[in-house]
C-alpha positions in Angstrom: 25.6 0.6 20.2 23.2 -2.2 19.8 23.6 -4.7 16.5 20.0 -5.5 14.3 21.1 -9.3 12.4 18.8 -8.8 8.8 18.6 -11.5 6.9 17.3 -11.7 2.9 16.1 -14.3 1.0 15.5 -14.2 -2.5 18.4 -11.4 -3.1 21.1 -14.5 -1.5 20.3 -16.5 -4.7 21.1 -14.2 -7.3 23.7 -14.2 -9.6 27.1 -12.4 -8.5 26.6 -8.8 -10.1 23.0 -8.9 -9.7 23.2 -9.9 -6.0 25.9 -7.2 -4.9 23.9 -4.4 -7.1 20.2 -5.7 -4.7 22.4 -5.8 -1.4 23.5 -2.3 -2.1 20.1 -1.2 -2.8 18.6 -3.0 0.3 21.7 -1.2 2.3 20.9 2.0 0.9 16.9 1.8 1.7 17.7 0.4 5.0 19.8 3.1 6.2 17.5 5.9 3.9 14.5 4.5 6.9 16.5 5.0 9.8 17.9 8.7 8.7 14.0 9.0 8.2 13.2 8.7 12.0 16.8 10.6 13.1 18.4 7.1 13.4 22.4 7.6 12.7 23.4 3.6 12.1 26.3 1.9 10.6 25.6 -1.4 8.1 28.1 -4.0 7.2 27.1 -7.2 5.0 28.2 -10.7 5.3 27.1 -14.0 3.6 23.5 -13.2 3.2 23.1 -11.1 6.3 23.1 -7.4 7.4 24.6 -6.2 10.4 23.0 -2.6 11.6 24.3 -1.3 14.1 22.1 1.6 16.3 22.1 3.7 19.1 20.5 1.5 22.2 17.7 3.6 22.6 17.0 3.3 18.7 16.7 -0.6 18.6 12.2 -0.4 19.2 12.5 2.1 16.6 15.1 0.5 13.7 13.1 -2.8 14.3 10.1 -0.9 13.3 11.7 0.6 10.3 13.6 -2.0 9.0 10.9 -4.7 9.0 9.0 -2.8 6.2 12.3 -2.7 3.8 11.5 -4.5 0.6 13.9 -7.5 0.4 14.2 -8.2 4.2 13.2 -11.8 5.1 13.7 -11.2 8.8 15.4 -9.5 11.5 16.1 -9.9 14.9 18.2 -7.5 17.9 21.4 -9.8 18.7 24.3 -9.6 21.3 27.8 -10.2 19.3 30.6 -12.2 20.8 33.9 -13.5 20.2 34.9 -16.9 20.9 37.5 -19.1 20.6 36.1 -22.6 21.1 32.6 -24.2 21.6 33.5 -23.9 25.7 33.3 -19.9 25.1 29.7 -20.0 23.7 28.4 -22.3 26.2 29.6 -19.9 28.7 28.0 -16.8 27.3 24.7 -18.5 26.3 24.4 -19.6 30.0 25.4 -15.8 31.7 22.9 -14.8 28.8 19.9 -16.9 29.3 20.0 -18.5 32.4 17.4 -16.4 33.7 15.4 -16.5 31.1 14.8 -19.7 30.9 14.1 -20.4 34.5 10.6 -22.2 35.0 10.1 -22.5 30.9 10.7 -25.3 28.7 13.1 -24.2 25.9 14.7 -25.5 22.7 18.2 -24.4 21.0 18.4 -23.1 17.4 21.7 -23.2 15.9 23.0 -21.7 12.5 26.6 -21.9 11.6 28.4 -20.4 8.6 32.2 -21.0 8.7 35.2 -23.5 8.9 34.7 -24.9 12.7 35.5 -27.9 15.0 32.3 -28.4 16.0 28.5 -28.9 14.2 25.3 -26.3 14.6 24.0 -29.9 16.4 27.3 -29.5 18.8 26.2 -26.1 19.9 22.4 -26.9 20.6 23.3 -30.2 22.6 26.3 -28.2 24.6 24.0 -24.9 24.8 21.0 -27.1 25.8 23.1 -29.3 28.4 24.3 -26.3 30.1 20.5 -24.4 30.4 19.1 -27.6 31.3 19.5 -27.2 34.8 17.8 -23.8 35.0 14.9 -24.3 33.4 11.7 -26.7 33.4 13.6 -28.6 30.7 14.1 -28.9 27.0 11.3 -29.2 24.3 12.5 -29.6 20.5 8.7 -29.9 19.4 6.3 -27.1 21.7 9.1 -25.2 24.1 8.2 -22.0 26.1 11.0 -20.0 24.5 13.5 -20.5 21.7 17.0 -19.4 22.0 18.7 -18.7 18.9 22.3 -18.9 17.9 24.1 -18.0 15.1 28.0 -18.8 14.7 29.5 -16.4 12.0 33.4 -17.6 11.2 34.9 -16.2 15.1 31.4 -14.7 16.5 28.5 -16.0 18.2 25.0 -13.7 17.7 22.7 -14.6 20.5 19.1 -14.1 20.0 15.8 -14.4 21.2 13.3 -12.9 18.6 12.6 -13.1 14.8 10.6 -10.5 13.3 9.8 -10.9 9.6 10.1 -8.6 7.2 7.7 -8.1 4.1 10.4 -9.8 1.7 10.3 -9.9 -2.1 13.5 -7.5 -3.8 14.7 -4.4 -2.8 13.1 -1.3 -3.9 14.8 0.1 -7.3 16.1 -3.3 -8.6 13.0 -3.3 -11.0 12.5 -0.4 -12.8 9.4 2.3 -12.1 5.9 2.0 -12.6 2.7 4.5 -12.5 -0.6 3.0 -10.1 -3.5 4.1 -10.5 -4.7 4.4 -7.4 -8.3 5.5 -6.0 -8.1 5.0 -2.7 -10.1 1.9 -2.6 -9.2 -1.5 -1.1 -7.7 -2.8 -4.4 -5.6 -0.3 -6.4 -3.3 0.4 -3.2 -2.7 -3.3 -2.5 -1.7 -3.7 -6.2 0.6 -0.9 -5.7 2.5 -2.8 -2.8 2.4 -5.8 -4.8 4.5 -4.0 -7.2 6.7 -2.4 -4.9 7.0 -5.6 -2.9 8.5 -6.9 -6.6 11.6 -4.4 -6.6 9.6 -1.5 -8.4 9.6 2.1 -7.8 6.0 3.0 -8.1 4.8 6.6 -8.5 0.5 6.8 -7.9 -1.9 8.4 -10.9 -5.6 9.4 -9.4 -8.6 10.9 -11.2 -10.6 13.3 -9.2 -14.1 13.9 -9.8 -14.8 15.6 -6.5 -12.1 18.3 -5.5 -11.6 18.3 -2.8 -13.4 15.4 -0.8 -11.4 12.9 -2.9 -8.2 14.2 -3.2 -7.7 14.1 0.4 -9.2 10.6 0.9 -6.5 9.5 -1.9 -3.9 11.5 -0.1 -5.0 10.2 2.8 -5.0 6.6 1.6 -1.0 7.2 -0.6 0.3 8.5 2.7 -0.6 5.2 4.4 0.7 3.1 1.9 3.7 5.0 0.5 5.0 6.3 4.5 5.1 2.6 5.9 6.2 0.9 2.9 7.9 3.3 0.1 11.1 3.0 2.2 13.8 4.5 0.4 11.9 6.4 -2.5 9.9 9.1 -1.9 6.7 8.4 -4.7 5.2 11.5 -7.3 1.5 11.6 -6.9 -0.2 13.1 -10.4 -3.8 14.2 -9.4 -5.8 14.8 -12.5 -9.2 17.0 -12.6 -11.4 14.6 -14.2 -14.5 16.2 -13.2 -15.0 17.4 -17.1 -15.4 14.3 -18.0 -19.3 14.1 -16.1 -20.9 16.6 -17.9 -19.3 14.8 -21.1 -20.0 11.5 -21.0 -23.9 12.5 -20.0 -24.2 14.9 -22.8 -22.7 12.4 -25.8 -21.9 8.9 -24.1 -24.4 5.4 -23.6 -24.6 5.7 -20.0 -24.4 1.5 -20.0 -21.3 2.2 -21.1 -19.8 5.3 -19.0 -17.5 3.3 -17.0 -16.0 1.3 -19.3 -15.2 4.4 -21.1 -14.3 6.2 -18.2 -11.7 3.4 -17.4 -10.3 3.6 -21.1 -9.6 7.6 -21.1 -7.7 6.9 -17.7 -5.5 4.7 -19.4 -4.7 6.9 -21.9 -4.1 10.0 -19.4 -2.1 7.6 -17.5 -0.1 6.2 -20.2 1.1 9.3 -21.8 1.7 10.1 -17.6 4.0 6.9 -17.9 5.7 8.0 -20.4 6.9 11.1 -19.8 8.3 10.2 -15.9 10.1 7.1 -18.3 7.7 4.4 -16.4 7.7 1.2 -18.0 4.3 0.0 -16.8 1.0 0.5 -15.5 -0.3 -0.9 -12.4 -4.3 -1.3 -11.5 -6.2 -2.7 -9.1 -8.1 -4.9 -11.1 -9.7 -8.4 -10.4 -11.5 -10.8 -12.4 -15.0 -12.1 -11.4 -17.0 -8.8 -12.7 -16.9 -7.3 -9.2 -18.0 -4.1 -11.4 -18.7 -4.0 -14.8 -15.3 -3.0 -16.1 -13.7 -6.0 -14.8 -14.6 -8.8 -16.5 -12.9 -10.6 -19.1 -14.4 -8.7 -22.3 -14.0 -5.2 -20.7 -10.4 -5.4 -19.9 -9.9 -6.2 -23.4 -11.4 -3.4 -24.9 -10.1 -1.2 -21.9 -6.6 -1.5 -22.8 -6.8 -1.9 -26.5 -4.2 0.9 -28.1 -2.5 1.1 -24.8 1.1 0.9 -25.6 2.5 0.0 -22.5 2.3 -3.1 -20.2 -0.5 -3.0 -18.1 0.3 -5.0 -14.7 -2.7 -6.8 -12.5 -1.4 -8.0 -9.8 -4.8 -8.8 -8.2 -6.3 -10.5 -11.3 -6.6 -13.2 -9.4 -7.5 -12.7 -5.7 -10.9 -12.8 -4.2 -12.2 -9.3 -2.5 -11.6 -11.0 0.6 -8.1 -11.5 0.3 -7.3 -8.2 -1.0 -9.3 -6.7 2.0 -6.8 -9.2 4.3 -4.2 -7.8 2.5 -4.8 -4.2 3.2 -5.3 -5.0 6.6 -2.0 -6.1 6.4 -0.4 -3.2 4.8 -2.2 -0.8 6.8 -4.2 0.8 4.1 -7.6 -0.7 4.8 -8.4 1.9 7.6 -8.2 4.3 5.5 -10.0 2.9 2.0 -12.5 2.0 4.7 -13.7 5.7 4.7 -13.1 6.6 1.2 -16.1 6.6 -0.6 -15.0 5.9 -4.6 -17.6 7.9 -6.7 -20.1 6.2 -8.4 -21.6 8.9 -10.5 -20.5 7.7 -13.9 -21.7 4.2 -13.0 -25.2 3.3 -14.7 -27.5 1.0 -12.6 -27.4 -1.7 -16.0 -23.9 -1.5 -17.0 -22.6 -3.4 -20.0 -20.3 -6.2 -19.3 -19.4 -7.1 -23.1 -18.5 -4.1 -24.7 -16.4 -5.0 -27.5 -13.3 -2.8 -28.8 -15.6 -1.4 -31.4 -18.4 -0.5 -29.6 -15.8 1.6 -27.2 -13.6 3.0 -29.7 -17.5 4.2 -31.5 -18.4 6.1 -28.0 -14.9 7.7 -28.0 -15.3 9.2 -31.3 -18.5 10.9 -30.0 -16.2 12.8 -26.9 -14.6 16.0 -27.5 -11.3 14.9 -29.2 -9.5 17.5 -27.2 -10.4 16.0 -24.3 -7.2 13.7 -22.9 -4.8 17.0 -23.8 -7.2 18.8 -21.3 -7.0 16.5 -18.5 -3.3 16.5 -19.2 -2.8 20.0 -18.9 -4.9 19.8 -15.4 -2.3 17.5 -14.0 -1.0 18.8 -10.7 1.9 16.6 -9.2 3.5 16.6 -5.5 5.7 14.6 -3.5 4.1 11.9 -1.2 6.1 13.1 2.0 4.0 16.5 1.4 0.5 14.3 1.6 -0.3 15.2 5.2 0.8 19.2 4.6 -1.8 19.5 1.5 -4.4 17.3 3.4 -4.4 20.1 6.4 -4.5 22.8 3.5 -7.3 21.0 1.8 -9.5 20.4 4.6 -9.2 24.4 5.7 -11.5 24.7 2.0 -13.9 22.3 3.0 -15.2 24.6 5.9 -17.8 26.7 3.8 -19.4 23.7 2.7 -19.8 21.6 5.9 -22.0 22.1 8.6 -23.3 20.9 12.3 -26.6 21.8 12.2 -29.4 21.8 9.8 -31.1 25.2 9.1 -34.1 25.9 9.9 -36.8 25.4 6.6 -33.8 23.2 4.7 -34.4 20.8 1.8 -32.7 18.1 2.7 -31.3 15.4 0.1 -30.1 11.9 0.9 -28.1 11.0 -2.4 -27.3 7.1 -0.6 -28.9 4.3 -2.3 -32.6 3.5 -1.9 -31.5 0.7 0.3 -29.6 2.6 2.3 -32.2 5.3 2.8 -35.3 3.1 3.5 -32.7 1.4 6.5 -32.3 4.7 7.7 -32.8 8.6 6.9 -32.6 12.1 8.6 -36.5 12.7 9.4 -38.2 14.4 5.7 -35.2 14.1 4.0 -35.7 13.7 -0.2 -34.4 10.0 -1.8 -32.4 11.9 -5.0 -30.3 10.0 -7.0 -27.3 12.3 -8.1 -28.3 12.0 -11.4 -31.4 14.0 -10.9 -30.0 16.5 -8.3 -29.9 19.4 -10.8 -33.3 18.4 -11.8 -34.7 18.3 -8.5 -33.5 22.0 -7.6 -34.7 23.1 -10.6 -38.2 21.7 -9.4 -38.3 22.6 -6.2 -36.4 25.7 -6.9 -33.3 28.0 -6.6 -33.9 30.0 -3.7 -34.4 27.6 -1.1 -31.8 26.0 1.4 -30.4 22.9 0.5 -28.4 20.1 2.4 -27.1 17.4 1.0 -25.6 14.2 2.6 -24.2 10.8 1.5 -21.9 8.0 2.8 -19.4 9.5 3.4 -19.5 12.9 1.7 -18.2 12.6 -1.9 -21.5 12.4 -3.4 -22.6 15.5 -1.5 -19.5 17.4 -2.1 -20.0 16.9 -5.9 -23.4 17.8 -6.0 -22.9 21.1 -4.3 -20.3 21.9 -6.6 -22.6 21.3 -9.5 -26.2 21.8 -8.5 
């Protein structure tokens, strides 16, 4: 069996009963990833470590696992011995390293927890003395190689690598929250955020094209919620929003659709929350008016009646830094080809719409409305993600094609912009909010084919042209 050395930081500092209730959280999550990947280990604690021990051919695979655990600070694959005396881990340092070392300039780090005869700076300088004559010499400041040592009480772990893990608490010490994710960059960074901080988080997402953007949010949640979820396996709540187009055109100021669109998916979400006994919502939100419903005034008005805390995590970070972020996470791939809808979105949105002025355009909405989408909620598992992407993209079929028939209409719903850089040869500049009017025009019995970014546009136009 081969021995993974964990280390956590912010969990070591807590009080007594708080601390042992984290390190048997992060004990349970760490060993919940490595039964994930068919991974039987053992785990033992000690003074702010973890000891896991795996099958040798596991380590690649636990170090992989176990530096995405919530609360880890660090890891790193160590050799155990025993000693009796500073003599004892000279010796096995120097049948250890010997080799390693030869050619390179190398330093000695030492950590020592324990009643000893001898310092952490003993141990370097003996350590150090003995490798000396192996190697190219030793270099505190810029060395080749570090060689690591830790003296635990009657063992020496001998080390050469330290991964770090993501940090922050371990999942389930905070509580549960709802996300509502869209599968952009932002919303599933705010997610890890939250889950970074200890939380369960289950994911809330409003589709308006069924299926295109289902599967790019199942796409994005499997991303996220396989690689970092570690431990919990997250509910996903789709909701059929789509009702909510043909409403908001028929009785709503379009300057004003997605501020109100925002506020209903509050509410959905909320009562959501409420029932799965969340104690928060978490968005995706940052300030700067990067679009219309986040700046300053519409977030007020947004979240006005919503009785439940409503947690930003982002609030604060350029676009930049959350796109570093998902990078980081592994979720930017996949935002990168979602394409979040923009057909509520006026080209002069308001961006001071006070409470009253939003609670006025609510009034004017069907007042059975948020009990509908309710009652449209559908709700899986995210381990199932990848099984009901497969079984989502076998419906997309009779909508798709490779060619374009002969005598087609064919509709660019991009931006202007986007079509004057480049279009297919005749095709039609319609924006989606005069799709149904063009057909009409140009009439019924014709062939039409439709294309956008990256086919959500398209998809809903289809469905309602």
């Amino acid at each position: 069996m081969a021995l993974i050395l964990v280390r956590y930081g912010e969990v070591a500092i807590k009080g007594p009963g708080t601390r042992s209730m984290m390190e048997g959280l992060l004990m349970h999550n760490v060993l919940s990833g490595l039964r994930s990947i068919g991974v039987d280990a053992r785990i033992a604690r000690s003074q702010g470590r973890l000891f896991v021990e795996v099958p040798d051919d596991k380590v690649k695979g636990g170090i992989n696992v176990i530096s995405r655990v919530f609360g880890v600070k660090s890891l790193s694959p160590v050799k155990a011995y025993v000693f009796k005396d500073i003599n004892d881990i000279v010796g096995v340092a120097v049948n250890e390293w010997r080799d390693l070392v030869r050619g390179r300039r190398f330093a000695v780090r030492v950590h020592r927890v324990g009643s000893h005869n001898f310092t952490s700076l003993d141990v370097a300088k003996a350590v150090g003395a003995a490798l000396k004559p192996f190697s190219a010499g030793v270099d505190l400041e810029r060395p080749d190689i570090e060689l690591f040592i830790e003296v635990r009480n009657d063992k020496a772990y001998l080390f050469t690598e330290v991964i770090n893990g993501p940090g922050g608490l371990p999942l389930g010490s905070e509580g549960r929250l709802l996300a509502l994710i869209s599968g952009g960059f932002d919303s599933p960074v705010a997610a890890w955020f939250m889950m970074k901080r200890g939380s369960y988080v289950d994911a809330l997402f409003c589709s308006l094209a069924y299926p295109i953007d289902v599967i790019n949010f199942l796409r994005v949640s499997h991303e996220l919620f396989n690689r970092w979820s570690i431990g919990y396996d997250p509910r996903l709540f789709i909701v059929d929003c789509s009702s909510l187009i043909n409403e908001f055109r028929a009785k709503a100021n379009p300057r004003m659709w997605s501020v109100l669109f925002k506020r209903i998916l509050y509410e959905v979400a909320s009562r959501v929350a409420k029932s799965i006994g969340a104690l928060g919502l978490v968005t995706g939100e940052s300030l700067g008016g990067q679009v219309s419903s986040q700046t300053l005034h519409n977030l007020m008005a947004i979240e006005y009646g919503i009785d439940l805390p409503i947690y930003r995590p982002l609030i604060g970070l350029d676009k930049d830094d959350i796109v570093d972020y998902a990078k980081k996470i592994g979720t930017y791939g996949e935002s990168m080809r979602t394409e979040e809808f923009c057909a509520l979105f006026s080209e002069r949105p308001r961006t001071k719409v006070s409470i009253d002025e939003l609670n006025n355009e609510l009034r004017k909405l069907d007042q059975g409305l948020i009990n509908n989408l309710l009652n449209s909620v559908v709700t899986l598992r995210a381990s199932s993600a990848v099984k009901v992407i497969d079984e989502l993209m076998l419906g997309t079929g009779d909508l798709e094609i490779d060619h374009v028939p002969d005598n087609a209409v064919i509709i660019d719903l991009r931006s202007r912009d986007e079509y004057e850089t480049w279009h297919y040869p005749g095709a039609l500049n319609v924006n989606i909010d005069k799709l149904v009017n063009t057909v009409e025009s140009l009439g019924r019995n014709k062939t039409y084919v439709l294309y956008c970014s990256r086919g959500l546009s398209s998809r809903w136009g289809c469905a309602r042209a």
